[in-house]
LODRENMAR-178945 format. One record per residue: residue in three letters; z negated, x negated, y of N, C-alpha, C in turn. Coordinates in steps of 0.05 Angstrom, whole numbers, plus 5000, padded with zeros to 4 digits. Example, Ala and Ser with C-alpha at 12.3 -4.5 7.8 and 13.67 -1.06 7.14 Angstrom:
BEGIN
ala484447364886484447544910484447364934/ser485847434955485747274979484347425001/
// end
This chain:
BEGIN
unk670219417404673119427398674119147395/unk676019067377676618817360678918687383/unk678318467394679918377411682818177396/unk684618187406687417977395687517737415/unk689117547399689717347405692617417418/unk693317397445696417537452697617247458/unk700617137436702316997437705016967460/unk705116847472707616807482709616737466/unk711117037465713616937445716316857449/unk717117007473718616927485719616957514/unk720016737535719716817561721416877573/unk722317227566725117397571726117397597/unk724617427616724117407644725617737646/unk725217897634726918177634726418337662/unk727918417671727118547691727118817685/unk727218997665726219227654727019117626/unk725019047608724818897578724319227560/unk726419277542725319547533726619537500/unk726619737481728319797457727519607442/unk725119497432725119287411725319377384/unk726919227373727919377339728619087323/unk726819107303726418897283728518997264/unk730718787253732418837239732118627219/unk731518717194730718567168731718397161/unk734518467153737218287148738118017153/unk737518117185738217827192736217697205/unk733617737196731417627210731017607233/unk731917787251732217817281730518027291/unk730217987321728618157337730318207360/unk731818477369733518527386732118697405/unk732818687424731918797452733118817478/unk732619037492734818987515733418967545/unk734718787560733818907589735619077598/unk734919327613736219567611737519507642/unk736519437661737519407690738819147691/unk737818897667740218727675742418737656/unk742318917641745118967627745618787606/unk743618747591743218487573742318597548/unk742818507530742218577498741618317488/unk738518227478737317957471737217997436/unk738917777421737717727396735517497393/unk733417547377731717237380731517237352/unk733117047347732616927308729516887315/unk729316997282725916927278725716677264/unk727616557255726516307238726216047266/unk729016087276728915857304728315947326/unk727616167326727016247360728316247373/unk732416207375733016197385734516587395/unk735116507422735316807448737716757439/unk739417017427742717067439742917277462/unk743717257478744117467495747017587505/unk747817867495750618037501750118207528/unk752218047546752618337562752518617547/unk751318807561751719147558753019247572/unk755519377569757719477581756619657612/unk754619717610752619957627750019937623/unk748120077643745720057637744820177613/unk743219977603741520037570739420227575/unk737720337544736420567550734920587523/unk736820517497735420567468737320467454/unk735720327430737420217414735220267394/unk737420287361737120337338738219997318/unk736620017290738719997270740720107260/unk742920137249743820307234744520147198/unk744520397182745020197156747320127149/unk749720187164751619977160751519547173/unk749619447179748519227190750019287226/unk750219487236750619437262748119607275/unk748019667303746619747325748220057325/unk746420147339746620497354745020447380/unk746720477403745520357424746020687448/unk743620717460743721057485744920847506/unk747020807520747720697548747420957569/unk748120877590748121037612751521217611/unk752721027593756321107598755421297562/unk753721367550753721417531753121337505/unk753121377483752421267451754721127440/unk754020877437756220697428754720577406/unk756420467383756220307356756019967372/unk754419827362754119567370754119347348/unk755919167341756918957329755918807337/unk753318627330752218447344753618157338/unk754118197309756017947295758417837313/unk759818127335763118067343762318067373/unk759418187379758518317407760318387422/unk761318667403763218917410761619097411/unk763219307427761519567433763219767433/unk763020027413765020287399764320467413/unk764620677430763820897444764721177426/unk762321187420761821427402762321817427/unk760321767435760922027454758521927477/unk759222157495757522187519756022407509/unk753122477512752722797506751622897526/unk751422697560752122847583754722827599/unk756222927595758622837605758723047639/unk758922847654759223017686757022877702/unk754822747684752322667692752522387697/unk754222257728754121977727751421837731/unk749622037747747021977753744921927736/unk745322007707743421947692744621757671/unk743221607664742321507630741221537610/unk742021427591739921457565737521357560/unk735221417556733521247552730621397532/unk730521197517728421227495730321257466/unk730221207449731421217433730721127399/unk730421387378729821247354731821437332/unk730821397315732021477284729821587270/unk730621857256729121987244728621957215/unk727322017194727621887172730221967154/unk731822167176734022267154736822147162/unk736321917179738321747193739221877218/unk738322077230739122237254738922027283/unk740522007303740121877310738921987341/unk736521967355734922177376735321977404/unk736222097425735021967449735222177470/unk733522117490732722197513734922097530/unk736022267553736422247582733722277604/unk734822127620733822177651734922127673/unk734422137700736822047719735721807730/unk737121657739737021427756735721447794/unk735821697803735621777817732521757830/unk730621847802727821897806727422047792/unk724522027787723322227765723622517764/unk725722527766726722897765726723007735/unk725823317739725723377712728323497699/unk730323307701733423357694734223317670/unk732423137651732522967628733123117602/unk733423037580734423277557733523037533/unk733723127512732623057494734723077469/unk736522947460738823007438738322927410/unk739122977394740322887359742922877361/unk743922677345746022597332745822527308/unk747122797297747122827257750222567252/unk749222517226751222357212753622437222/unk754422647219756622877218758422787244/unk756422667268757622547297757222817317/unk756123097303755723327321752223237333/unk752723297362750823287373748223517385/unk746523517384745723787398742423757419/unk742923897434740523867456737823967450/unk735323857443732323827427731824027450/unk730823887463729323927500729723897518/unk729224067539730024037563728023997576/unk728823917616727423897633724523637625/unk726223447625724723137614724722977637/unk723022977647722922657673723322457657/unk721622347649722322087632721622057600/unk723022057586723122127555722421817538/unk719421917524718521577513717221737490/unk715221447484714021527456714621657433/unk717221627427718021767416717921577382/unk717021767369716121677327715621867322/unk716421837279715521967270713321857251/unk711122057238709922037223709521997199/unk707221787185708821797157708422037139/unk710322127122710822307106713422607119/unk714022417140716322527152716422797167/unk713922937175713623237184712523177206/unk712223037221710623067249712022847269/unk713222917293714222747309712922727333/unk712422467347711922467370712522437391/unk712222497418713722487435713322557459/unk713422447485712422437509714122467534/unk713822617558714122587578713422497599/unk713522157600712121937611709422107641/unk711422147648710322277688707922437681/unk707822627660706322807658703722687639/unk703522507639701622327616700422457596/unk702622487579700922677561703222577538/unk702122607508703622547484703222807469/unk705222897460706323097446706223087411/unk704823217403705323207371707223567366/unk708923507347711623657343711323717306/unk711123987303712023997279715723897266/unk716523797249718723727241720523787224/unk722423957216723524037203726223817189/unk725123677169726623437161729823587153/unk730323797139733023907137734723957160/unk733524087177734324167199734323917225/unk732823807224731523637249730323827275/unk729524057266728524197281724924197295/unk724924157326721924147321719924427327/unk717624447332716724717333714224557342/unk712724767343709024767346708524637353/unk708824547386708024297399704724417408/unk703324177404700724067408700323817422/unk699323807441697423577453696023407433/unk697523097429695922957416694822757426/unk695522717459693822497479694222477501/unk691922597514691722557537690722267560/unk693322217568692021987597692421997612/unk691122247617691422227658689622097671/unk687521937660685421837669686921517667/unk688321497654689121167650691421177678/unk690720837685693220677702695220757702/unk696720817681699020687678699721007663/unk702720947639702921237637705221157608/unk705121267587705421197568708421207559/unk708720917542711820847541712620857507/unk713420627507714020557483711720587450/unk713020667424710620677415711820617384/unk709520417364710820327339708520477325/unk708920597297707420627284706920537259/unk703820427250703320367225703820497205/unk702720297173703020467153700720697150/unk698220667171695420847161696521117182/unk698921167189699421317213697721337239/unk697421047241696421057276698620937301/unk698921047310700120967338699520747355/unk701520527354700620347384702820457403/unk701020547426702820647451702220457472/unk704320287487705020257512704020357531/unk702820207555701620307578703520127596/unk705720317603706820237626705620257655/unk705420037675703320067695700519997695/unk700020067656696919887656696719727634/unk698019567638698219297628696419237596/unk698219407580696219467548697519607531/unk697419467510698219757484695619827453/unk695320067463693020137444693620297422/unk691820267409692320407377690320667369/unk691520807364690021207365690921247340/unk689021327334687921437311691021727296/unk690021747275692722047279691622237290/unk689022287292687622557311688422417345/unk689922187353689222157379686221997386/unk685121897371682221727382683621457386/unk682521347409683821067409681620867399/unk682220687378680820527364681420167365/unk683720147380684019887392685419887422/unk684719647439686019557461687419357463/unk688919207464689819007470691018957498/unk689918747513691018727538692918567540/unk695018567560696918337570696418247591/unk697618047588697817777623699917927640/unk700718167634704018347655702018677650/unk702018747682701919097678703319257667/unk706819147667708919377663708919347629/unk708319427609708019367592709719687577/unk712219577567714519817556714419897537/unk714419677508714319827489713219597460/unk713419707433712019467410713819527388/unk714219337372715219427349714419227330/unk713519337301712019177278714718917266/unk714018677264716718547266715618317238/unk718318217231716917977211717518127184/unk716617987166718617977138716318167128/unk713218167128711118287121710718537140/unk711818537167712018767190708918727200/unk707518557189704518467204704018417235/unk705718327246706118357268707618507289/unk705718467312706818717338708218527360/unk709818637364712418447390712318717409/unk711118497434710318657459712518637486/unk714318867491715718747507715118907533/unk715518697559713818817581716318757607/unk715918797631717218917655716518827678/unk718818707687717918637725718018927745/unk719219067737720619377744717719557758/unk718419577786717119687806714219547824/unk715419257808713119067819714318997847/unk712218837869713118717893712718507887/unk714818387908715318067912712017927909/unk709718027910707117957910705917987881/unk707218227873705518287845707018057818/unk709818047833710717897818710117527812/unk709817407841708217197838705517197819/unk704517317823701017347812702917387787/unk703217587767704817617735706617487734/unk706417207727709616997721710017127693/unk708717257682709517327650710317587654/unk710617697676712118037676714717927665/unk715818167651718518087634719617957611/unk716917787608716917677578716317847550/unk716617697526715617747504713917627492/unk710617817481708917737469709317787435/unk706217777429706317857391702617777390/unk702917947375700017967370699718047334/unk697517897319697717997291695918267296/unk695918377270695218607260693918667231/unk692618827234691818827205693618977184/unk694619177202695619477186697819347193/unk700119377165702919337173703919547188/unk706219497193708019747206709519847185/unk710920097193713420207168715720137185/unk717120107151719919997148721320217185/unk722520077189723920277218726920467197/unk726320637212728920877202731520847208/unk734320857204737020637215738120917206/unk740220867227742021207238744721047212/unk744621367195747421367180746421437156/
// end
């Protein structure tokens, strides 16, 4: 198996580093730490970090194609102006639920905009799974979600993926692109045998998956049947999520986590919380932007 060269790209020091979303436009790589309430831009030409307070704890963030953000907070779905670093509160779609947040969050290819709840509480299976059509009507996917990740779709737009971290297992979903409806769930990967338990996940143009091993310090690349055909390790165990970044999308931006480490684990990983990048052979696809 083909080993990488893993870059230090940038040293976020995040204490939960999550939502990486390559935004074309402005040659940027945005990302949030979700527990310190931070929203990071890193220009790609200078490297340089902007960082916005987040009104509440972060959870998922989008493009959208008007040049702003679609961001899941814990207070709800808000529009994000990175240019004014304002924030529009769209709706709550748990309203009553101070205990939970939003978290995991993408765009479907028909601009829909998807995120997961969970609670803050602990891995309870309280979590739900939403859409948000253009339209601003919302409606509830799934229920009973501990922790809602991996979430992509496939190329040619019929197959979504999607995980309930705790239960280590990845979900393949038939897709109903008119509707946004899913169906015929199948088991497309099982890791209950691995460390760690699967997070964040970017996909190429040959439709293979790099998934996040939160806990085991790695994000690997599976095949579309689910065979895993690359490893890549990191210098951090908590390892959250990837997204294909760069003008060519050739490269993978690895963002990783101090989050559930001890004062011990943390010494030993000075790079928990940072951002890596690693090249690739297979580009990634263009990312999908809510609207």
């Amino acid at each position: 198996m083909r080993t990488s060269t893993v870059e230090l790209l940038l040293a976020a020091q995040t204490e939960l580093g999550e939502c990486p979303v390559w935004d074309d436009a402005r040659g940027a790589l945005f990302f949030m730490d979700i527990l310190g309430k931070k929203l990071h831009c890193l220009d790609w030409t200078t490297r340089a970090d902007t960082v916005f307070d987040l009104p509440a704890l972060g959870g998922g963030l989008a493009a959208a194609k008007d040049g702003r953000l679609i961001a899941g907070l814990q207070t709800g779905i808000h529009m994000v102006d990175p240019d004014r670093g304002t924030f529009e509160f769209l709706l709550d779609p748990e309203p009553g639920k101070p205990d939970h947040r939003l978290n995991e969050a993408k765009c479907d290819p028909q601009g829909r905009f998807w995120v997961g709840s969970m609670s803050t509480l602990g891995r309870f299976p309280t979590g739900c799974l939403y859409k948000l059509e253009n339209n601003g009507s919302v409606a509830k996917v799934l229920t009973e979600i501990s922790v809602p990740n991996t979430m992509a779709w496939l190329p040619g737009g019929h197959e979504m993926l999607f995980a309930d971290s705790v239960r280590k297992e990845v979900w393949k979903f038939r897709y109903d692109p008119e509707s946004g409806n899913l169906s015929g769930r199948q088991l497309y990967l099982d890791v209950g045998d691995y460390a760690g338990i699967p997070d964040g996940v970017a996909i190429d143009a040959e439709g293979y998956a790099w998934i996040a091993e939160f806990g085991g310090g790695a994000v690997r690349r599976y095949s579309p049947s689910g065979k895993l055909v690359r490893e890549v390790r990191l210098p951090a165990t908590q390892v959250t999520s990837c997204a294909f970044v760069g003008a060519r999308l050739d490269q993978l931006a690895i963002i990783t986590s101090k989050r559930l480490l001890n004062e011990e684990q943390r010494q030993a990983q000075s790079h928990a919380g940072d951002l890596f990048l690693i090249e690739v052979e297979t580009p990634g696809l263009e990312p999908h932007k809510f609207g």
